[in-house]
C-alpha positions as CSV (number, residue, x, y, z in Angstrom):
1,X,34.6,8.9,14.5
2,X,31.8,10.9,13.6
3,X,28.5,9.6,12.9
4,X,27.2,9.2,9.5
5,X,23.8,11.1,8.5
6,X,21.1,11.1,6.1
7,X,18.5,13.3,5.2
8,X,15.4,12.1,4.4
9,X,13.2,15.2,2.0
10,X,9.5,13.6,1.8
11,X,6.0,14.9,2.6
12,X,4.9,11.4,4.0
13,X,4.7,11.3,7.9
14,X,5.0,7.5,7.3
15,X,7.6,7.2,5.3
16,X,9.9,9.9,7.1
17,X,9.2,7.9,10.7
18,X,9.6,4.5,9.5
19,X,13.1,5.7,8.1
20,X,14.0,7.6,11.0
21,X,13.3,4.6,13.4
22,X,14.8,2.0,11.0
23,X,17.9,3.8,10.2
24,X,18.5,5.1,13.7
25,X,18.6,1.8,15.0
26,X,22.3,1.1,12.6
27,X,24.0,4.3,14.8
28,X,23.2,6.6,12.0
29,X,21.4,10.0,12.1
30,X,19.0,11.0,10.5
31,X,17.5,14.1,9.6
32,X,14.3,14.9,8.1
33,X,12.5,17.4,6.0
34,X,8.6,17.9,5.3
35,X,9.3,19.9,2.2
36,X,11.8,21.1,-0.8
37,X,12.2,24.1,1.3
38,X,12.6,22.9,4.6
39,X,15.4,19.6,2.8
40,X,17.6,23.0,1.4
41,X,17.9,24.2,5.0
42,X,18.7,20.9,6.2
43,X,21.3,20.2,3.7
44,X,23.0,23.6,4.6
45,X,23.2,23.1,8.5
46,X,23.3,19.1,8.6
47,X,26.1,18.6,5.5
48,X,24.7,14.9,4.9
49,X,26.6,11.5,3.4
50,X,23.0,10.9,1.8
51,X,20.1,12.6,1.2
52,X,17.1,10.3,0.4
53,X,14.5,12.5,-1.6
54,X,11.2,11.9,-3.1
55,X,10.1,13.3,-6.6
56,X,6.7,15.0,-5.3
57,X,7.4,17.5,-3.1
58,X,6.0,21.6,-2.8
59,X,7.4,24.9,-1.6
60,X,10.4,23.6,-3.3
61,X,10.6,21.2,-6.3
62,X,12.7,18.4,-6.1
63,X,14.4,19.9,-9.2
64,X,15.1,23.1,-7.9
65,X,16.5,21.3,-4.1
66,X,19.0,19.5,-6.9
67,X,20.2,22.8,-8.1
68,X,20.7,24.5,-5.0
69,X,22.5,21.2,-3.7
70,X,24.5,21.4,-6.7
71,X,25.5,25.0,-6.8
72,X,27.0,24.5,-3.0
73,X,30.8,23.1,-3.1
74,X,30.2,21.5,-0.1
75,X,26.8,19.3,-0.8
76,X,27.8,18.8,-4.8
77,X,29.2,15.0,-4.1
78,X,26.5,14.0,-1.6
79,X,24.7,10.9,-3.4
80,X,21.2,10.7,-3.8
81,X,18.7,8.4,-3.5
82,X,15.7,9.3,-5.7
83,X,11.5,8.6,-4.9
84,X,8.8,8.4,-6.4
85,X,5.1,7.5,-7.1
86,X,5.5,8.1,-10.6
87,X,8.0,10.1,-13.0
88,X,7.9,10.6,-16.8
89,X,11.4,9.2,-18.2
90,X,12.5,12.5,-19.4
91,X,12.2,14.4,-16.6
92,X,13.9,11.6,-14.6
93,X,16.9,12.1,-17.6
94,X,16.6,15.8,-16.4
95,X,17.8,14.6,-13.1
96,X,20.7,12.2,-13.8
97,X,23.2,14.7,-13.7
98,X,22.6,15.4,-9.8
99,X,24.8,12.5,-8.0
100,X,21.6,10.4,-8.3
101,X,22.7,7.0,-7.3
102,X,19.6,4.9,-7.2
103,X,15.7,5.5,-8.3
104,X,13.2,3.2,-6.4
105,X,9.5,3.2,-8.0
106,X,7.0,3.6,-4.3
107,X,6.3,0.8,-3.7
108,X,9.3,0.3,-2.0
109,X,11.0,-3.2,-1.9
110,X,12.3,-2.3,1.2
111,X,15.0,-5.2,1.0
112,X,16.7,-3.3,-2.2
113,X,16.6,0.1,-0.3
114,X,18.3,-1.4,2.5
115,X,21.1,-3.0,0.0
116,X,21.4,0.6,-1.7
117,X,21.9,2.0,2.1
118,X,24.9,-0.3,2.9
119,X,26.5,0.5,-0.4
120,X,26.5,3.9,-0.1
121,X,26.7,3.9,3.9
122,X,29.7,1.6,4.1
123,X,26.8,0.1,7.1
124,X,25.8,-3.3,6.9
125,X,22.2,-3.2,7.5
126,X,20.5,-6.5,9.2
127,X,17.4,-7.4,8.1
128,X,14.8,-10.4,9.1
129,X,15.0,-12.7,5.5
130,X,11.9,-15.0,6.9
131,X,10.1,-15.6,4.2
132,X,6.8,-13.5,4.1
133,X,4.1,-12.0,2.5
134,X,1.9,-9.2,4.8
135,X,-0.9,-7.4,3.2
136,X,-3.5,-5.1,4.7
137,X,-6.4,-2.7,3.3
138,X,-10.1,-2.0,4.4
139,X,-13.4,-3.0,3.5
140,X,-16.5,-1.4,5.0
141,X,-14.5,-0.3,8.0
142,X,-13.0,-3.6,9.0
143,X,-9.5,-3.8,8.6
144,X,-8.2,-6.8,6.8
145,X,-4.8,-8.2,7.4
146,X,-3.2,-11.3,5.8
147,X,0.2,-12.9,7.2
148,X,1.4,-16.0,4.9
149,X,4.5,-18.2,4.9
150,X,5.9,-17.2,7.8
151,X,6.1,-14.5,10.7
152,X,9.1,-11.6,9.1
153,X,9.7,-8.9,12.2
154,X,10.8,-6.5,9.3
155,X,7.6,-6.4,7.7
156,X,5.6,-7.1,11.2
157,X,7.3,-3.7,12.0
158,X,5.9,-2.1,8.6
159,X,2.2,-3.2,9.4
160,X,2.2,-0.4,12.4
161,X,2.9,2.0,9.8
162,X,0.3,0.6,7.2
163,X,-2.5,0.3,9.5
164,X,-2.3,3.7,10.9
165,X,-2.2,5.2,7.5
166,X,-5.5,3.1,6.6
167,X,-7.5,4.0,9.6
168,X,-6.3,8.0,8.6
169,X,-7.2,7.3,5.1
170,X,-10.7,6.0,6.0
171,X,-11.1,7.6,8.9
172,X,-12.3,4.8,11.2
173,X,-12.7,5.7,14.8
174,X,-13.7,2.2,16.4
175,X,-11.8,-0.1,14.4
176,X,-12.4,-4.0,13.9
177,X,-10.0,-5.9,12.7
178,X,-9.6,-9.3,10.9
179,X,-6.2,-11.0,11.2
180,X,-5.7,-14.2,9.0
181,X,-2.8,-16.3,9.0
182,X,-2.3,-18.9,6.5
183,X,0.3,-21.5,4.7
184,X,2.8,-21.4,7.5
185,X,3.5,-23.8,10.9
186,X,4.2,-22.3,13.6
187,X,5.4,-23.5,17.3
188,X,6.6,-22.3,20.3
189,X,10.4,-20.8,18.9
190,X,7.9,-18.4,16.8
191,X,6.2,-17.4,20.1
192,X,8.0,-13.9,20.3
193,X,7.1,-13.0,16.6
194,X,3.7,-14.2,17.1
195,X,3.6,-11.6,20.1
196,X,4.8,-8.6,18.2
197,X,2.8,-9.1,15.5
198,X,-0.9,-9.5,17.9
199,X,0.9,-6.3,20.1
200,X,1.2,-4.3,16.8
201,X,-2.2,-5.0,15.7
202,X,-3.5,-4.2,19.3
203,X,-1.4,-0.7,19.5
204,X,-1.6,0.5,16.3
205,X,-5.3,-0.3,15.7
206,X,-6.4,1.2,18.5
207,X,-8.9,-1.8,18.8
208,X,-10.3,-3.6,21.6
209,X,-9.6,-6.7,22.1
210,X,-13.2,-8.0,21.5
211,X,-12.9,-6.5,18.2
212,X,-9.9,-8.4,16.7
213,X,-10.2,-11.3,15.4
214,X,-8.5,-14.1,14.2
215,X,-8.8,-16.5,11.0
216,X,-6.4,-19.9,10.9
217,X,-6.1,-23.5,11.6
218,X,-3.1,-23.2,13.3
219,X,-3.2,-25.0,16.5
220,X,-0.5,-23.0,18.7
221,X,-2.2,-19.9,17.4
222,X,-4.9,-20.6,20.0
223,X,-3.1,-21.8,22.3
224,X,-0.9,-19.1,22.6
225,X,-3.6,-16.6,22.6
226,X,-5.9,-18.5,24.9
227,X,-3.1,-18.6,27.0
228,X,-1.8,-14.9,27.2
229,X,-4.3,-12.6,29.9
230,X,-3.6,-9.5,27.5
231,X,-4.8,-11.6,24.3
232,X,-7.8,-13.2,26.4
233,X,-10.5,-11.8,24.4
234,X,-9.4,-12.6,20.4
235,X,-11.2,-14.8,19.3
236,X,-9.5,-17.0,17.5
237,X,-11.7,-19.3,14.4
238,X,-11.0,-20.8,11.2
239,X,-14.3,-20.4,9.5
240,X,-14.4,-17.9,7.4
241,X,-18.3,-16.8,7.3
242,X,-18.4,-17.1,11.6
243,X,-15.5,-14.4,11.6
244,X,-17.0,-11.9,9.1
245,X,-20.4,-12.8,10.9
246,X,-18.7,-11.9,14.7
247,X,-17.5,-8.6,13.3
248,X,-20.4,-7.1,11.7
249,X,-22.3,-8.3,14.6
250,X,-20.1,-6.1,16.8
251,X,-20.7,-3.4,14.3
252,X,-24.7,-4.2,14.7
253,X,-24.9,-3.9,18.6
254,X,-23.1,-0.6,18.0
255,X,-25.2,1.1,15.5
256,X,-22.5,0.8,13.4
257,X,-23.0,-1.2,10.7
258,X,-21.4,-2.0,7.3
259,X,-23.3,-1.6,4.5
260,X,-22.8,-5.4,2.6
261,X,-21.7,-8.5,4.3
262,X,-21.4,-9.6,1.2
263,X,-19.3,-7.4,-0.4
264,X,-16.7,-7.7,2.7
265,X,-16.6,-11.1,2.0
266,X,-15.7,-10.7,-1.7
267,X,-13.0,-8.5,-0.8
268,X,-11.8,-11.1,1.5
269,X,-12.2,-14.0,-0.6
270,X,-10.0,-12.1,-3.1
271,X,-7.1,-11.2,-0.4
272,X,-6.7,-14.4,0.9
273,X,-6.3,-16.2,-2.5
274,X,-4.2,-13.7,-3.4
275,X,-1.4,-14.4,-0.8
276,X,-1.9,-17.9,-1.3
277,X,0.0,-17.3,-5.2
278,X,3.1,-16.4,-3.7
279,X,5.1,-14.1,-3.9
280,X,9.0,-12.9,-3.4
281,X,10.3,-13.7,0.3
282,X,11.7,-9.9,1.0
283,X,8.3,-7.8,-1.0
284,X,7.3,-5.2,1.5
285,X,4.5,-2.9,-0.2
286,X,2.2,-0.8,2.4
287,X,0.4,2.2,1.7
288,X,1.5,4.9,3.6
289,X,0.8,8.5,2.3
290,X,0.4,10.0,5.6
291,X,-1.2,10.5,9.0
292,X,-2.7,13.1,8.0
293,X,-6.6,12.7,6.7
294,X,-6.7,13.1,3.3
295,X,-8.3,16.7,2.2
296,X,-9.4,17.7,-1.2
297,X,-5.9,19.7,-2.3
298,X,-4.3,16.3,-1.2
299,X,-6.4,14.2,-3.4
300,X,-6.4,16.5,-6.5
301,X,-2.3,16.5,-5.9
302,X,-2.9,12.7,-5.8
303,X,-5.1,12.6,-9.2
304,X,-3.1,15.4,-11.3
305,X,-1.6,13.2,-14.3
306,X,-3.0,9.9,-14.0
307,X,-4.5,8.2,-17.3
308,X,-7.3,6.1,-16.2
309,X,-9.3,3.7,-18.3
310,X,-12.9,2.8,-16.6
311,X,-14.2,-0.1,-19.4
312,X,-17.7,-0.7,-19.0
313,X,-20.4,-1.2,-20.9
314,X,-22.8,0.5,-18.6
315,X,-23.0,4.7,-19.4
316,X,-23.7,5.5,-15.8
317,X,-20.6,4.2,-14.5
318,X,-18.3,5.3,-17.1
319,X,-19.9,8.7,-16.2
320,X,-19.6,8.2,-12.5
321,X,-15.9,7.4,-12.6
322,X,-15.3,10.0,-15.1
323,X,-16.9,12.8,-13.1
324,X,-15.2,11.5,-9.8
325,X,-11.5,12.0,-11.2
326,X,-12.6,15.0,-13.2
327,X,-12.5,16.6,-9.7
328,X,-9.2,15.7,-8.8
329,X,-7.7,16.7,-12.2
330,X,-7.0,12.7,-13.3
331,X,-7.3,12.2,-17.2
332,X,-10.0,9.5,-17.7
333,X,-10.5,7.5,-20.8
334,X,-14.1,5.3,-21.4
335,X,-14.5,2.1,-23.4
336,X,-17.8,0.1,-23.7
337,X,-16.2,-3.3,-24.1
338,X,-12.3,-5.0,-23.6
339,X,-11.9,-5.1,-27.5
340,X,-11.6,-1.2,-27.7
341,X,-10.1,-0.9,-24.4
342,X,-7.2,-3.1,-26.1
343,X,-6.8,-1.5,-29.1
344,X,-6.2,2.0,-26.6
345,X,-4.2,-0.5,-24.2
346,X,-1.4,-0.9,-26.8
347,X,-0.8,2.5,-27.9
348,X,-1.2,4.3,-24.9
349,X,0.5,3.7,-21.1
350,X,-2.7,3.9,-18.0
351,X,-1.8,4.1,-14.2
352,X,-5.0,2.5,-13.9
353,X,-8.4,0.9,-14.9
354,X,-11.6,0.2,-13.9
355,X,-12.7,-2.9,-15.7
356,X,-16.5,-4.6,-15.9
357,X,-16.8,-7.8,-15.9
358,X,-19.7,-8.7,-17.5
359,X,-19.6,-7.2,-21.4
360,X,-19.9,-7.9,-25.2
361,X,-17.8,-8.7,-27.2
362,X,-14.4,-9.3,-24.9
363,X,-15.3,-9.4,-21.6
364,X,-13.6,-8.7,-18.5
365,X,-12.1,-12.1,-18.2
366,X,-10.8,-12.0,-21.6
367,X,-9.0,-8.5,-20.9
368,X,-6.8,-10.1,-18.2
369,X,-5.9,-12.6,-20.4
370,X,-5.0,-10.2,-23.1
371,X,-3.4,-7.6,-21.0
372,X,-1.3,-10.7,-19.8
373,X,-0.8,-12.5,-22.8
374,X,0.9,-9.2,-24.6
375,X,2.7,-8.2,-20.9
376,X,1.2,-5.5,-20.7
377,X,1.7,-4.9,-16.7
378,X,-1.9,-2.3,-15.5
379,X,-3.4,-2.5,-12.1
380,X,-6.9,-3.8,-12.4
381,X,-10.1,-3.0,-9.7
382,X,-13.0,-4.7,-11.1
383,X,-16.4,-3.1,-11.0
384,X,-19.0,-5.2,-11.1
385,X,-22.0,-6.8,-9.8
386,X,-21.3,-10.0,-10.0
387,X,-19.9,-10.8,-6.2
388,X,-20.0,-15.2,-6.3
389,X,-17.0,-16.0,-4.9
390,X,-15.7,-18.5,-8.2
391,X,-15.7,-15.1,-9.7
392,X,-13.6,-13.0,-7.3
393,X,-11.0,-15.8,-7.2
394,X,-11.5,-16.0,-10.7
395,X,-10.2,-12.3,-11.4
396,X,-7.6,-12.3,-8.5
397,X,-6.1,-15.1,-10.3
398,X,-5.7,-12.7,-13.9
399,X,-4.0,-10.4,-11.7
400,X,-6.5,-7.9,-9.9
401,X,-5.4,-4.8,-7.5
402,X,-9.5,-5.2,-5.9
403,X,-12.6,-5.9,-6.5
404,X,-15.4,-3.4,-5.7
405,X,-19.2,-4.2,-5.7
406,X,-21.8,-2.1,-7.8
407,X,-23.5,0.1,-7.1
408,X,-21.2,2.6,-6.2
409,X,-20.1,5.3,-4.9
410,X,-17.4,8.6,-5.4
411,X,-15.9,8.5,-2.4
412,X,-15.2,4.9,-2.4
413,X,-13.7,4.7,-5.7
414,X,-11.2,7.2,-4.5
415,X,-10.0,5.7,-1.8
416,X,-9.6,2.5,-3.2
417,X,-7.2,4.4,-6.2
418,X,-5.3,5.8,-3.5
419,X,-4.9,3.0,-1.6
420,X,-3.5,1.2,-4.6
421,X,-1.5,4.0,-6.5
422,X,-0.5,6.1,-3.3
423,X,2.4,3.3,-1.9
424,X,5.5,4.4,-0.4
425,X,6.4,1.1,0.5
C-alpha cells in the first residue's frame, strides 16, 4: 500500500521542519514548499492526500495556488488545511470553495492540528497528553524559559524549535539561558523527560553549560543534575534574584552586559506568574517565523495591515511607536488616556496596543478591566516606567502579552510585536 503524503506550502523554516519531523514519524511523507510557486510544482509531481497551506505566501498567492489546484482534475478533491497569522473574513469566504477543510489561527494548538490530521489521514496520530504549559521569550539577551505542571515530550520537542527562532530573531551569539520549573513533582519515572528537556535546551541554545541555569525547589531536579557528568555545570537555585544575579554576572566578566537588571527581572516576574494561572493541558504556542534573521522587507511584510493602538499620555512615545511602525507600513492609532482608547476600542478591531500605565482619567489598570469586562479579547505590552514588581503581577494578572520598561527604544518594540503577533504555533 502506498504511502500517504502531504504537502506542506509555508515560508517558515520552522514550521515546515517541525511538520516534516512530526509527520514523518506516523509513516507519512511529506513534502514541502518555500513558496506559492514552488507548492504548484509540488502539487503537480507529488499528487498529495493533503496539502497544508498558509495564507501569507509570495511568488504565488495562496489564492492563485487554489486556482491552479482547482483547475487540475487530478488535485481538485485534495483537502486543505488552511494557515494563517491573520485573514479578513471575506477574503477567507473567497476561499471556501477550494476543498478547505479546516482553518487554524497561528498560534497553533497543535493538539487540534493533529486531531484535523487523523481525520483527514485516516492515521491515528499519538501524542504526549501530560499536562503542560512551556513558554519561552527573551529579555536583554537571556533566554527565559518556563516549564509548569508537568514535563509534556510534545511540547519539550516544540521548545527546540522556539528557542532557535528567538536566538535568530534577536540575534544572540553567546546565549544564557534561564530555565524555571514550577507547580509540578517530579521523581525518578520523570528522569528521561527531565533529560530531553535539559538536552534540548543544551543543543538548541547553543549554550554552555555554565551559562544555563536553573530556577526551582524541586529536590530531584538537583539531584539529577548534580548527578549527570554532561549536566555538571547548571547551576541549579531557587532564588530568584541569585539566578538573574549569576547570569548578568556572566554577561559582566564578558563585556557583555545587559542593559537593566531590573528590567529582566520585571519581565520574569511577569512570566512566571503568568504560568502559575493555568492554562489548557494540550496549548502549544511558540514563535517560530523562521531561521532566517529578520531583514527590513521581512518586517515591513510583518507590519503591512496591522491596526495598533499605543495609549499613552506621554507625546514622545505615542510618536516613537508611531514612527517605528510607520516604517514597516503598520496603521497606528494614539490615545492620551484609556477613556478614549475605549470609546475607539468598541468600534474598531486592533491586533495590538501599547498601553501606559500611569494616566488620567482611566488609567492602564482600569483599561484591562474594561477591555475584560465588555470581552473585548487585545493583546496588551505595557509601556511604562513603573517596574515594582506588585505592578508587573498586577498587569499580568488583567491579561498582559509583556511588559517593557521606558525609556525605549525602535528596535525593541519591534521585536517584542513580532514575537507576540508572528506565532505559527
Amino acid at each position: 500500500m502506498a504511502k500517504k503524503t502531504v504537502l506542506v506550502i509555508d515560508e517558515s523554516d520552522l514550521f515546515r521542519e517541525y511538520l516534516r519531523s512530526r509527520i514523518a514519524e506516523h509513516g507519512i511523507e511529506v513534502e514541502a514548499a518555500i513558496n506559492g510557486l514552488d507548492g504548484v510544482v509540488k502539487m503537480r509531481t507529488a499528487m498529495p492526500d493533503l496539502v497544508i497551506i498558509d495564507y501569507h505566501l509570495t511568488r504565488k498567492t495562496c489564492k492563485e495556488v487554489l486556482e491552479e489546484k482547482n483547475r487540475n482534475p487530478n488535485t481538485a478533491n485534495i483537502p486543505v488545511i488552511l494557515t494563517a497569522q491573520k485573514i479578513d473574513k471575506n477574503r477567507l469566504l473567497e476561499l471556501v470553495s477550494y476543498n478547505i477543510k479546516k482553518v487554524f489561527m497561528k498560534p497553533i494548538k497543535m493538539d487540534s492540528l493533529y486531531a484535523t490530521l487523523s481525520e483527514l489521514l485516516g492515521t491515528r496520530f499519538r501524542i504526549d497528553e501530560t499536562p503542560c504549559i512551556i513558554e519561552a521569550h527573551v529579555n536583554d539577551n537571556i533566554v527565559f524559559i518556563e516549564i509548569a505542571k508537568g514535563l509534556n515530550r510534545e511540547k519539550i520537542d516544540l521548545l527546540r524549535f522556539k528557542i532557535a527562532e528567538l536566538l535568530e530573531l534577536y540575534s544572540i551569539r553567546n546565549p544564557r539561558v534561564l530555565v524555571m520549573i514550577t507547580d509540578m513533582e517530579l521523581s525518578f519515572v520523570d528522569g528521561p523527560n527531565l533529560e530531553l528537556l535539559l538536552s534540548t535546551v543544551m543543543e538548541s541554545s547553543r549554550a554552555r553549560t555554565r551559562h544555563i541555569k536553573i530556577l526551582t525547589n524541586e529536590t530531584f531536579v538537583r539531584e539529577f543534575v548534580a548527578g549527570r557528568a554532561e549536566f555538571a555545570d547548571i547551576e541549579v537555585l531557587s532564588n530568584l534574584q541569585y539566578a538573574i544575579d549569576g547570569l548578568v554576572a556572566d554577561y559582566d566578566r564578558e563585556g557583555d552586559a545587559p542593559e537593566s537588571k531590573a528590567e529582566i527581572i520585571s519581565e520574569r516576574i511577569l512570566a512566571a506568574q503568568g504560568q502559575a494561572s493555568g492554562g489548557e493541558s494540550i496549548e502549544m504556542r511558540f514563535d517560530a517565523e523562521g531561521r532566517k534573521k529578520f531583514s527590513l522587507e521581512s518586517i515591513r511584510e510583518a507590519g503591512r495591515g496591522l491596526s495598533i493602538a499605543v495609549v499613552d499620555d506621554d507625546f514622545v512615545i505615542q510618536e516613537l511607536v508611531k514612527t517605528t511602525f510607520a516604517a514597516i507600513n503598520a496603521e497606528v492609532s494614539p490615545y492620551s488616556n484609556g477613556r478614549e482608547f475605549m470609546i475607539a476600542a468598541r468600534a474598531k478591531a486592533f491586533d495590538l496596543v501599547f498601553l501606559d500605565i500611569l494616566m488620567p482619567e482611566m488609567d492602564g489598570f482600569q483599561v484591562m478591566q474594561r477591555l475584560h469586562a465588555e470581552d473585548i479579547d487585545l493583546p496588551v505590552i505595557i509601556l511604562s516606567a513603573v517596574s515594582q514588581r506588585d505592578a508587573v503581577v498586577r498587569a499580568f494578572q488583567a491579561g498582559v502579552k509583556s511588559y517593557l520598561i521606558k525609556p525605549l527604544k525602535p528596535d525593541q518594540i519591534l521585536k517584542k510585536t513580532l514575537e507576540i503577533l508572528k506565532a505559527n504555533f
